[in-house]
C-alpha positions, 0 to 999 in steps of 0.5 A: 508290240505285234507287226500289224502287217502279219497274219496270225499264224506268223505272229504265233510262231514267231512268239513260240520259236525259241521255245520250239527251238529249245524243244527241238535241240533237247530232243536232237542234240543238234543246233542245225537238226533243231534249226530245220525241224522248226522250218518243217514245223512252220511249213505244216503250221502254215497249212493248219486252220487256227480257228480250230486250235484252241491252244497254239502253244501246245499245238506247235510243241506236238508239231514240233515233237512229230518232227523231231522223232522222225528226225531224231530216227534219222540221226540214229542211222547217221551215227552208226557210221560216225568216225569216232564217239558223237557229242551234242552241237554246242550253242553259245547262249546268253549269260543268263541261262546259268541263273536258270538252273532248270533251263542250264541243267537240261541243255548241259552236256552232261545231261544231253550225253545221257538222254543220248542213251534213251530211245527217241521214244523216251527221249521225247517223252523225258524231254516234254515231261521233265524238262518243259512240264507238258501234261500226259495228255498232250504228250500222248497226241504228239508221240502217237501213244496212249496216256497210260503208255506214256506213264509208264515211258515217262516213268522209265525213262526218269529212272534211267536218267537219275541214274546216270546224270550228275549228281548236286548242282555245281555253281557257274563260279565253281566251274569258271574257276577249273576252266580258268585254271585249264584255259591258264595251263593251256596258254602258257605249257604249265603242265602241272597246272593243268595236272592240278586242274584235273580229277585223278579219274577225269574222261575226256571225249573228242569230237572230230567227226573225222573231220578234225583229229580227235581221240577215237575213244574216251580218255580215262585219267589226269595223266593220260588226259594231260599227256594228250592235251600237250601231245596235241598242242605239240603238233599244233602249228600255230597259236592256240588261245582259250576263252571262257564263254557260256556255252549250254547254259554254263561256262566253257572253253572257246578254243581258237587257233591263230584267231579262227575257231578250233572247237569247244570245251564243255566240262563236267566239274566235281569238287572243285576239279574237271571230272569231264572234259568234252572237246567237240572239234567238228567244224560242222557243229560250231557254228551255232557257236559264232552266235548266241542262240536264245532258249526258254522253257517257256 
């Protein structure tokens, strides 16, 4: 039931923000950048004259869109002086985005470190047109090209992205499973428990921002993978306990030392087995794990 005490342009953002908010975060990889874009996009949405705007949903998706290219831009340059590899901010999201495969897949970490690999340019237009089906037309009036142009970027940008993200679909059970196995060697030092959880050749990705210590570069293989797990938990001070949560759309691991949160583990998983492991520890990017975020398509 709509507030009768608010004025239309209101009510409109307020009914489209978690779709704006979803669009913003698949475009960025960040909560907090996402979560400022929307106070842009409400600042210029306040301004615009509704009664020339014939489609309010599509016309706050172009705000949006403009707002996050010159963001995504920006974020550019503070990675080239990120301490060590950069991964996506996760957000705790409700358990049933794992029953929208479309919806889970798109905000995956999987998927978000390829579209890390596009430009701005084509991350957006991927974005729009694979992930929420925006007509050609309308991508073309919130990226500034032509629809032709935005064809042949779409187009290429696709190619890119089947070619590098993973491939079948692994159901939430199946991933639940590995992590319970991870979560259970953790816990109690069982090392090979956590050598059986893991593909021979699985790459870990930390995330310190250094901030917290994380490896400065990927680790390749169960037995280095392992090592470092356990050498890490060595020079831990203190309890370390994990927990399953839905994390992007899936399941992952919700690390806490004595009770406070240390990071979070998204895995990438391949026969039954971890193939990725993404550990962000930044603290500045946990905290739109403290509370569930609400994303749609729609």
């Amino acid at each position: 039931m709509s507030d009768p005490t608010a004025d239309p342009a209101t009510e409109a953002f307020v009914a489209h923000r978690n779709l704006l908010f979803t669009v913003a975060y698949e475009m960025l990889g960040s909560a907090s950048d996402a979560e400022d874009v929307l106070q842009e996009t409400w600042l210029r949405w306040v301004e615009v004259d509704l009664e020339r705007v014939r489609d309010q949903r599509a016309y706050l998706v172009r705000i949006t869109t403009r707002q996050s290219l010159n963001r995504l831009r920006a974020m550019q340059r503070r990675k080239e002086s990120y301490v060590g590899p950069w991964l996506p901010e996760p957000v705790l999201t409700a358990p049933d985005v794992a029953d929208d495969v479309a919806l889970a897949e798109s905000v995956s970490m999987a998927l978000m470190l390829v579209l890390e690999t596009l430009s701005p340019t084509e991350r957006a237009v991927f974005v729009l047109r694979e992930v929420f089906d925006v007509g050609y037309d309308e991508i073309a009036a919130a990226v500034g090209k032509s629809p032709e142009a935005v064809r042949q970027i779409a187009y290429r940008a696709r190619r890119h992205v089947d070619a590098r993200r993973p491939r079948g679909v692994v159901a939430p059970a199946e991933t639940r499973a590995a992590l319970a196995s991870m979560q259970h060697a953790i816990e109690t030092g069982d090392l090979k428990g956590l050598m059986d959880a893991l593909a021979p050749d699985v790459v870990v990705v930390g995330d310190g921002g250094g901030l917290k210590n994380a490896a400065l570069r990927p680790v390749v293989g169960a037995d280095k993978v392992t090592r470092l797990v356990f050498g890490g938990l060595a020079k831990l001070e203190g309890t370390l306990t994990a927990q399953i949560a839905v994390v992007n759309g899936g399941p992952a691991l919700v690390v806490q030392l004595d009770g406070e949160l240390d990071g979070v583990m998204a895995a990438r998983i391949e026969d039954g087995r971890v193939s990725g492991l993404y550990y962000v520890r930044n603290p500045e990017k946990l905290a739109h794990v403290r509370r569930e975020t609400r994303l749609t398509l729609r």
